[in-house]
Structures are given as structure tokens and as C-alpha cells.
N, C-alpha and C positions, 0 to 999 in steps of 0.2 A: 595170326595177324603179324605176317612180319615184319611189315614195317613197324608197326607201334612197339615192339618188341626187340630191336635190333637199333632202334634211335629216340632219342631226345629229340621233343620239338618246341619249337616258337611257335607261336599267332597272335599275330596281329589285330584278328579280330576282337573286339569288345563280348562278342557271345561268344564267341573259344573260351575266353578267358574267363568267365563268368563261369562254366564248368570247370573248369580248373581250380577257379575260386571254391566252388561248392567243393570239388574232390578234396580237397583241403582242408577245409574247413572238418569233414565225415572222418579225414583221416586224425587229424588233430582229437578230435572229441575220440573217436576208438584208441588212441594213445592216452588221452587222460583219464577214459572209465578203467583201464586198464593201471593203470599207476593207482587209482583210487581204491581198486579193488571188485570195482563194477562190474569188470568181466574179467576172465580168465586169461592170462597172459597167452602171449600165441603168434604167429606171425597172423597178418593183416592180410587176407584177399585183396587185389584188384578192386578200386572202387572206381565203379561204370553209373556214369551221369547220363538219364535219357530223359527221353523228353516224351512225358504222358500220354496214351492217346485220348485222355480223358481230359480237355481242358480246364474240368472243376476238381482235375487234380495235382491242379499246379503247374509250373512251369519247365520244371525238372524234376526229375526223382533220382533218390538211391536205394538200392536193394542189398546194402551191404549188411543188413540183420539178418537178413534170409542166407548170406552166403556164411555166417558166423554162428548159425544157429546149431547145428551137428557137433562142431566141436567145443562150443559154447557149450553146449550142452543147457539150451536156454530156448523158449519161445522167442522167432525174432522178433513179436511185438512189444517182449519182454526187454529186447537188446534193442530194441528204436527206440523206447519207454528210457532207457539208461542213457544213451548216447545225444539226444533230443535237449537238454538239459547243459549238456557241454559245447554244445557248440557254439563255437566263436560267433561273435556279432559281425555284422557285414551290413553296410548303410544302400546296399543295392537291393537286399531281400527285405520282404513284406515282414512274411511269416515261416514257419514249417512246422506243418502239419504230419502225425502219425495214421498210416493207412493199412487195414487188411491187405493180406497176411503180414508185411510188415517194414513195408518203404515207408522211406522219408521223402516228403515229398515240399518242396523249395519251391512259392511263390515271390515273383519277385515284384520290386515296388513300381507303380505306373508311370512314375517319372523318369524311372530309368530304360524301361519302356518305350516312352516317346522318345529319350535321344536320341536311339538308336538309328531313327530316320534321320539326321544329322549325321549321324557315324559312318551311316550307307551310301550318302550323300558323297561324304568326305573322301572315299575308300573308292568311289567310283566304280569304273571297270577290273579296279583289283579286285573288288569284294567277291570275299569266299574265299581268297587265296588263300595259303596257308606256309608258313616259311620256315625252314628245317636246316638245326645247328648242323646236322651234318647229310644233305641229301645226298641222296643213293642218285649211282650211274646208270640206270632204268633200260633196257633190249627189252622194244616191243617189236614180235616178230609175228606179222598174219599175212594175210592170203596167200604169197608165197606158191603160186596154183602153178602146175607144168605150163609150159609158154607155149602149148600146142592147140589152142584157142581162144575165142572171148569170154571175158567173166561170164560167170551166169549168176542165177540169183542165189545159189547157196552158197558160192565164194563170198556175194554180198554183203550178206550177213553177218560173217568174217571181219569183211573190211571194216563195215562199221561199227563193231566190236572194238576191234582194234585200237581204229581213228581216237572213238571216243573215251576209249581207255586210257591211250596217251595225253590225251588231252587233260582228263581227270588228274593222271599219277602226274604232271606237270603243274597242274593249280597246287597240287598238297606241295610245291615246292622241291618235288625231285628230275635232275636231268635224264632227259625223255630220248631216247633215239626209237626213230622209227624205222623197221627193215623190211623190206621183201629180198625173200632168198630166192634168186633165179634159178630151176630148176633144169639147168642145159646142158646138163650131162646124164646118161645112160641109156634103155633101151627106149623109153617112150620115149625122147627128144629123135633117137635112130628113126621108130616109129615114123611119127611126126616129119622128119625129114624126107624117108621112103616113101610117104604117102603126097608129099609135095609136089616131089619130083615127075611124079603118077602122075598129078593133075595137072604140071607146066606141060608134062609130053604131049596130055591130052589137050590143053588152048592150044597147043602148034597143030592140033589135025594128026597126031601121031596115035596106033596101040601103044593102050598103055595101061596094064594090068595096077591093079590098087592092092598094094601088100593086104596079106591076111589078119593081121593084126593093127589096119591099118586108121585112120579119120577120116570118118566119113563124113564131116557135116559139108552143107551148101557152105558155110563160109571159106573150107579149102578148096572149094570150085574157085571161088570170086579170087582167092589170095594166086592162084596156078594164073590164072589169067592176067594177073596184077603182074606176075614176073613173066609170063610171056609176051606183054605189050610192051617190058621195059628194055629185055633182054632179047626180046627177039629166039633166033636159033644158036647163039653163041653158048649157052649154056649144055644144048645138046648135043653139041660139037666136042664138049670133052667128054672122056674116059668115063663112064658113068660114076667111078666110085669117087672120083674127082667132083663130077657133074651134080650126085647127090648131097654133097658136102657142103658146096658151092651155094646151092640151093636153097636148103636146110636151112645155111647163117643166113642166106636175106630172109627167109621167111619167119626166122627169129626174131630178126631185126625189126620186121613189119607187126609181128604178135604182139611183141613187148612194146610199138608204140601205141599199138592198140588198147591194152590192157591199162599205159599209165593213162590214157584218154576217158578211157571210161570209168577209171577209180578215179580222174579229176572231176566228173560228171556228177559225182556223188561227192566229193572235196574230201577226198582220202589221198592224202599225196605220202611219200616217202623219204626220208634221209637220207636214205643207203641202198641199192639195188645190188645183192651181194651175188656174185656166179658161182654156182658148184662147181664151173671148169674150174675158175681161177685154184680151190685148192687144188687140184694137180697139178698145175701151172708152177704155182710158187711153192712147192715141193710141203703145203699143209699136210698135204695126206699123208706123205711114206714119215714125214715125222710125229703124228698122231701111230699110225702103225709101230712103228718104233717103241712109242712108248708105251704102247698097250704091252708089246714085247717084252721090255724091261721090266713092268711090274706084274707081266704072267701071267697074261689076261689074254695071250692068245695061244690057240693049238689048232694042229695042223692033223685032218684025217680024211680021209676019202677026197682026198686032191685036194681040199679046201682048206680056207681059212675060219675061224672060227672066234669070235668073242665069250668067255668062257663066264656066262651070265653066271651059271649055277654058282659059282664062288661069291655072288652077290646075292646068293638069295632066291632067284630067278627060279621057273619051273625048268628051263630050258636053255641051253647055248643058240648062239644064234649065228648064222653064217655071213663073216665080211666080205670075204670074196671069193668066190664060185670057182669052181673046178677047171672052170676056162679062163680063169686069170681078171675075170671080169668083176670090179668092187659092188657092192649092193649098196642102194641108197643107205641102210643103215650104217653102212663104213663110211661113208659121204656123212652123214648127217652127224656122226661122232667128231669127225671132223672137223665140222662148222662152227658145234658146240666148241671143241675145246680154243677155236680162232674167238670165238666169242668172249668165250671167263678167261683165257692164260692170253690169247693176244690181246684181245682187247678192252681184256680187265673190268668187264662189267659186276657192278655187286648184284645185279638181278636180271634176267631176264625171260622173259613171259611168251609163250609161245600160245597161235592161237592157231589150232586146227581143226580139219572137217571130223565128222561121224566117223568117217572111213579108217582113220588116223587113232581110234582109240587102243587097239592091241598094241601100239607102240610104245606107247607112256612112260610104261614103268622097264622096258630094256632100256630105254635113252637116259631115265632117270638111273640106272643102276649104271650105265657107262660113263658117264659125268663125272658119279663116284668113282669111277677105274682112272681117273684123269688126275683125282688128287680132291675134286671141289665137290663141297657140299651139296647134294642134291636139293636138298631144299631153296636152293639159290635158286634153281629151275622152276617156273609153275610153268604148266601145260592146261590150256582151257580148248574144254572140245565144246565146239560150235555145232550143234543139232540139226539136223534138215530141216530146208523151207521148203513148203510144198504152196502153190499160188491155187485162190480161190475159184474157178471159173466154171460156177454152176456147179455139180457134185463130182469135176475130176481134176485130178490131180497133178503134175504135168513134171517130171522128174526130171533132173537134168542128164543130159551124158554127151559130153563132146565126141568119142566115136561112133555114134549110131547119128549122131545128126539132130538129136529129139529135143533142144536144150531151148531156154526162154534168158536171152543173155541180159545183163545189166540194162546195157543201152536201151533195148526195150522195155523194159521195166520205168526206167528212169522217163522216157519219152512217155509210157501210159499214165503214171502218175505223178510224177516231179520229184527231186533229189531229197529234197523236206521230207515227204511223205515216208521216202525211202529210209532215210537215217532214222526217221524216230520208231516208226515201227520196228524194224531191225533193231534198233537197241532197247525196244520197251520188252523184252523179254529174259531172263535170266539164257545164257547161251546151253547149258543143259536140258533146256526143254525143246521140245518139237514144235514148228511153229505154222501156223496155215497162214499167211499173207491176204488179207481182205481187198483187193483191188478195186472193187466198189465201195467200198469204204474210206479206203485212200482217197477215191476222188470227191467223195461227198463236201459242198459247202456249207456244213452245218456244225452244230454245236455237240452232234453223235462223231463226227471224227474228229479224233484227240489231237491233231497237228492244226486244223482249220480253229477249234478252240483256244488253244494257246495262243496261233501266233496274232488271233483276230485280239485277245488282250491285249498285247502289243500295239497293234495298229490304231485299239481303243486307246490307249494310252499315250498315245503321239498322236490322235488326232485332238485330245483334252490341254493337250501343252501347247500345240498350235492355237486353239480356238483361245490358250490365256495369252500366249503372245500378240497376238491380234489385237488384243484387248488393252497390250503394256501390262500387264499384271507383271513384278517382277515378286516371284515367290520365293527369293536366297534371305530374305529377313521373316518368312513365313515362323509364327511361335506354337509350335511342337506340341509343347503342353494343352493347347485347345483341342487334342486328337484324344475326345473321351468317349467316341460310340464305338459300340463291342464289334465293329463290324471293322472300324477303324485300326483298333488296338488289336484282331486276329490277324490282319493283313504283316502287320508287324512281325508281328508273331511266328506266322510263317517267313518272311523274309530272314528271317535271324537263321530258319534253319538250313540255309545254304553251305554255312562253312562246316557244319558236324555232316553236315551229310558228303560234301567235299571228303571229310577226312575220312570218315564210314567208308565211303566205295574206293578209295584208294587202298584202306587196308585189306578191306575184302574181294579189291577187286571184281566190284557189282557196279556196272555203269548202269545195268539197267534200273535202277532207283530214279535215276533224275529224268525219266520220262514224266515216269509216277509223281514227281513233288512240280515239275512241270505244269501238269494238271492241277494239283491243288492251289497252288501260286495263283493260278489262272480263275480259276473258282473263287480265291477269297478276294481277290479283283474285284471280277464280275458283280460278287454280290456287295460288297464295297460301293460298286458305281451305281448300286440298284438302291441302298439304304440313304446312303448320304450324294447330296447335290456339290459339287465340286465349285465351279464357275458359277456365281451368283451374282446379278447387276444392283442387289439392295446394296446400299451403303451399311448398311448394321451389321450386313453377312461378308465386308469386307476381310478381316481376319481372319475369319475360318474359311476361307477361299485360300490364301494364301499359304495357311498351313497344312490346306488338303491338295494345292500342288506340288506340294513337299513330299506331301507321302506320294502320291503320284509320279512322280521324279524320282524317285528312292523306289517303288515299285518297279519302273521302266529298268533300272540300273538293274535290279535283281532277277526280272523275264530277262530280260536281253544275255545276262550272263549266262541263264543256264541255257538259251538258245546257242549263242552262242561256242560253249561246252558241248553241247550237243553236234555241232557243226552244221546248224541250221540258221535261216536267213532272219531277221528282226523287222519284220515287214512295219511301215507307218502308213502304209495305205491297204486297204481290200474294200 
């Protein structure tokens, strides 16, 4: 966990704080059995406050006997049994109860309970946020895909990884940049250019053979035709090697507006569009080379260049630049890193790449260290193939053969919503099958149409009290005594622990999942208790269940939101 581990935080929130409160309190009471003799002097484990999944078992638990019991040398129902006793009084907690095998487990009081819908209230569109004495300078680096066609849907996946990551490590309160690294230097962008040029000779009515190693999709038919209607024959009028060059940069220029279109399509937008030319440009590379030189991390054999892994550990040395003078993306991409931690002085940054991309990990991570910086600064998340459901097959992408199913259309068959939550409802290490009938279903079986129809149910019940004049900001809390009432609660509070959970763990994909339950204890909410009532008797409890309704809205819409999906009030 590095963040929690490397910084001291603040929160704002009342349920942050309330764990904090408990952690405290568990630590206090294991300092006094220890003074008393109760237990064995010793350092104190980490005390981790979670929250049940047994709601008859409290509100919070701690599991700090179980982690004290080995060198205790004690049953930890024996060290709950001790510790239970000492713990300080707290006017927010009920009770605490001792549970098999041997957590304490922290019910808290109903009153304290209902504020909280006032607190939610209060906290607004912050709520969940979380504010940190000293926030980290945070590189999120994804899709980053060669500029030599349109997204497809495995980049997709990527982006919205990404997206929703920054967006997360930005609520826990740290500054967020986002990157895509233009990849427009080496042989595929050559590739890419060669095969351009192919297809502008061919809309002029020219032979024009298609390199071997060349792009084949329809979309480089349409883009050759794009630059023959704009340019005419002036482009094949120069020197070819002039001509293919020429060529190349517009058809760069046209990919990459392509690319930021369709990742706006899905609301994955960028900070920094960084070029792997520019480091040769502004002489990044030969001073990364340089200093790999000076701390002896490079050797020279068989014409080449070389990064000499093995002194790190590595099975293997690995080659920076080729026998023909020509640098390998991995000398490029040491390069990027070191512009990233020594120029631009990031404390973290988090790289998000495809399947393809995993045999590189652990050299980048060992070259980092040849740089001077801690490898652990680096995390690398490899993003797993999507494969889309259509009947029993399976539809692989590849920009050179043509075969590929791009964003755009993806996004046009089932909408951007659909897109992003699927994509991020999954841990990015698994394999994912994409349900495209699924996505479009309007029912309460697909999980985006569920949630965001909460939502809509919830502004249309705040519309039908406006209507009405009900003004619910004097609604009284404490009449919120049905079990159906006080879970809705319940669940709302766990937005900020779960905030600060996927930012340490960097797991976005959880707030799909609490997404859905949010949504559920809604729903069943709106199924037990009557909200809007025209009896005068059921006045007050109208007004305090637009409260929680208003304080539910506040906390769907956040994590839609976070999600980078839309907050619909109508369907």
C-alpha cells in the first residue's frame, strides 16, 4: 500500500474519522493490557478497521487479536477477552461485542447514524473526498497505443482503467496528471508511413505496391484518399523519401485527432500528449544514454548497445541500440521514465499497459533503478484482453490485417456508459468477454441500466416533492428508524473507505460493484417505505425521507460520476 505507507492523511469525512476513532481507541486499550501486564510487551501490528459483511455483526470490526495471537502466545479470543475491557468510552459507539475466532466488533449508536445524512448533505459533491497532509505528484500513463490507427476495444479498456483511476487517486486528494505517450518514433510509425504513402499513390490512380510489413486496414484506404483529395499530386511530385515523410506527419496528424475523438467519445481526455520524437529533439536521449554510461550500465558487443540488466538482477541484458545505429523502444522508453521522476519530478507514476506488454515489466523496472530512483515509485498494470460477445465468436483486434472492431463502433452499438462501466467492472488482470447484448438490455439484468435508473428514480421523487413545495432542508433525521432506511445509510458512509481502499490498492474496479449495491439498497428502500405522502400525520416523515433521498442522490451521482458516467433524471 503505498500510499498509506509513505503518507500521513487527513479526512474530512465523519465515517473516516469514526475508523480512526475505533483504530485508536484498539490501539490505546493494547498499550494499557500491556502496561497492566495483560499481554506481552511487543510492538503493535497495524490496526485494520473493516466493515462486516455480516450486518449482525456490527458496524466495524477489528482483527487485531488474531494478528497478536502467535507472538502473544495467546488465543486471540483470549486477547479480545483482555483488550474489550480497556477500551476507551466513545459517545458515537453502542456497544462492542467479542466474535469467533476473535474480532472486536463496534456497533455504533442510531443517532449517530441518522446524522450522517446531514453530513452527506453538507459535504455535497465533495463527499468521499479525502485530503492528504502531504499529496503525492501522481503520472497516470495509458493507452499510449502506436498512432498508426483507431482505438479498438482492447485499448478501451486501458483508457478506462486509466480515466477512472485518476479520477479515484484525485478524490483520495492527490495531484493527478494524465498522459498519453505519442509513440512517433521508430519502425512501426516508418511502417505506418510506408504504407500511407501506398495508399495516397493508389487514390491518385498510381501502382503502388503496400510494404511487407505493411497496414492493411480499410481505414488506411479512407485516410490515402483523405490526403489525395487535399493534396492533390503535389505530394508525389517530391523525392519519395521526402514524399513519404511528408506524408507520414499529415497522416499522424489526422490519427492522433482521430484517436483524441474517440477517447473523448468515451470521456477519457488527457493532460499531456508526450512525443517520443521530442526526446531526440531536445537531446533527452543521449543524456539518459550518458548516464546509463557513467554508472556502467552500458556495454558494447556485437555492434550494439546494450543495458547491462544482469547487474540488476535480470535473467538477461537487453539491447538499446541495434547494430545499425537504430535505438529500440526500450532505450526510448528509459528515456521517457527518467523525463518523468528526474525532469519532472514525479513521486509516483503508474503505467497502464496491454497483454502484449507484460515481458517488459520487470527490465523497465530494473532500468528506473540504473537511473538512481526507486523502483517501487513505478507500478505497471497490465490490462488483459477483451474479446466482444457475438454469438460463440470471438473477434480479435489487429490494426495490420484489417480484422479490428474500433471504439467508435463499439461506443455507437452500445453507448459510452455502457462502455466505461463494463470496462472498469473488472479487476484489469483478468480476461474479459464484453456482453454486447447485455449492454443494450433495458432491464434491471444489466448493471448500468440498474444503477443509473436509481438515479433517475431519485430525481424524479425530488421533482414530484418540488411540485408539491415540500421543502425537505428542515427534514428531522432521527424519524429515519426502518431497517431499510438506516442500511441505505449504511451503505452511503462506505464511499469514502472505499475511496481510500482503491486508491491504495489501485482497484477501480470495486466502485462498479458498491455502485450496484448503493443502487439496491435504494431500490429496496423505495419498495419498503412510502417517501411523498399527501396525509398530514405522514408530514414529517416525508420530509425526513427526502433527506435521505437527497443524501442518496449526492452519493449515486458521485460515484457515477467517478466512474465517468452520465447521472441521468429521466429514462
Amino acid at each position: 500500500m503505498f500510499f498509506s505507507t509513505l503518507l500521513g492523511a487527513c479526512y474530512d469525512s465523519t465515517a473516516m474519522l469514526m475508523k480512526r476513532r475505533i483504530a485508536a481507541m484498539v490501539g490505546k486499550a493494547a498499550t494499557e493490557a500491556q502496561r497492566q501486564g495483560a499481554l506481552p510487551p511487543g510492538p503493535v501490528p497495524e490496526i485494520e478497521v473493516e466493515r462486516p459483511q455480516n450486518p449482525e455483526h456490527g458496524d466495524f470490526a477489528v482483527s487485531l487479536p488474531l494478528k497478536l495471537a502467535r507472538a502473544a502466545r495467546m488465543s486471540p479470543m483470549a486477547i479480545a477477552q483482555r483488550l474489550a475491557p480497556l477500551l476507551p468510552t466513545e459517545e458515537s459507539i453502542l456497544e462492542v461485542n467479542i466474535a469467533p475466532p476473535g474480532f472486536l466488533n463496534f456497533s455504533v449508536r442510531q443517532q449517530w447514524l441518522q446524522a450522517q445524512v446531514e453530513e452527506v448533505i453538507r459535504e455535497g459533491e465533495r463527499f468521499g473526498n479525502l485530503s492528504q497532509e502531504l499529496p503525492q505528484r501522481v503520472q497516470v500513463e495509458f493507452v499510449s497505443v502506436n498512432p498508426t490507427g483507431p482505438v479498438h476495444v482492447g485499448h478501451a479498456r486501458g483508457a478506462v482503467l486509466g480515466s477512472g483511476l485518476a479520477s479515484i487517486l484525485a478524490a483520495a486528494g492527490h495531484q493527478v496528471t494524465k498522459e498519453y505517450y505519442i509513440n512517433d518514433a521508430g519502425a512501426q510509425m516508418s511502417a505506418f508511413y510506408r504504407s500511407l504513402y501506398a495508399r495516397y499513390l493508389q487514390a491518385l490512380g498510381r501502382e503502388a505496391a503496400m510494404p511487407e510489413n505493411g497496414y492493411m486496414g480499410d481505414y488506411l484506404v479512407e485516410l490515402g484518399k483523405e490526403v489525395a483529395s487535399e493534396y492533390g499530386e503535389r505530394l508525389a511530385g517530391m523525392p519519395e523519401v521526402e514524399a513519404v515523410s511528408a506524408t507520414g506527419k499529415l497522416g499522424l496528424e489526422k490519427m492522433l485527432a482521430l484517436i483524441r475523438a474517440d477517447l473523448s467519445s468515451i470521456g477519457v481526455t488527457f493532460d499531456v500528449w508526450f512525443s517520443e520524437t521530442s526526446l531526440y529533439q531536445s537531446g533527452q536521449y543521449q543524456e539518459t544514454m550518458e548516464l546509463l554510461k557513467q554508472t556502467g550500465y552500458l556495454a558494447q558487443r556485437e555492434g550494439a548497445i546494450w543495458f547491462a540488466s544482469t547487474l540488476l538482477g535480470e535473467d538477461k541484458d537487453n539491447v538499446l541500440v541495434r547494430s545499425t545505429g537504430e535505438p529500440t523502444y526500450f532505450a526510448s522508453d528509459i528515456a521517457y521514465h527518467r523525463h518523468k521522476f528526474l525532469a519532472q519530478g514525479y513521486d509516483r507514476v503508474i503505467n497502464i499497459w496491454g497483454a502484449d506488454h507484460q515481458g517488459h515489466v520487470s527490465r523497465l523496472k530494473a532500468a528506473v533503478g540504473a537511473l538512481g530512483v526507486e523502483p517501487k515509485r513505478l507500478t505497471i498494470i497490465i490490462s488483459q484482453l477483451v474479446t466482444l460477445k457475438q454469438g460463440t465468436e470471438a473477434v480479435r483486434a489487429s490494426k495490420r490485417k484489417g480484422n479490428i472492431v474500433t471504439l467508435r463502433e463499439l461506443v455507437e452499438e452500445v453507448g459510452a456508459d455502457a462502455c466505461r462501466f463494463f470496462f472498469l467492472s473488472r479487476s484489469p488482470e483478468s480476461q474479459m468477454e464484453f456482453d454486447l447484448e447485455l449492454a443494450k438490455q433495458q432491464s434491471a439484468d444489466n448493471p448500468v441500466y440498474y444503477v443509473q435508473y436509481a438515479h433517475a428514480r431519485i430525481a424524479s421523487i425530488l421533482r414530484l416533492a418540488r411540485e408539491r413545495r415540500l421543502n425537505w432542508s428542515g427534514g428531522d433525521v432521527t424519524l429515519l428508524v426502518d431497517p431499510a432506511e438506516l442500511d441505505i445509510i449504511r451503505k452511503m458512509l462506505h464511499l469514502p473507505e472505499l475511496i481510500e481502499t482503491m486508491a491504495e490498492r489501485l482497484e477501480p474496479h470495486h466502485l462498479p460493484r458498491y455502485a450496484m449495491d448503493l443502487a439496491t439498497a435504494f431500490h429496496w428502500f423505495y419498495q419498503q417505505c412510502r417517501v411523498v405522502s399527501s396525509e398530514p400525520s405522514d408530514h414529517a416523515i416525508t420530509l425526513a425521507r427526502l433527506k435521505l433521498v437527497d443524501a442518496s442522490r449526492i452519493v449515486l451521482a458521485r460515484c457515477l460520476s467517478l466512474m465517468g458516467m452520465a447521472a441521468p433524471e429521466w429514462m
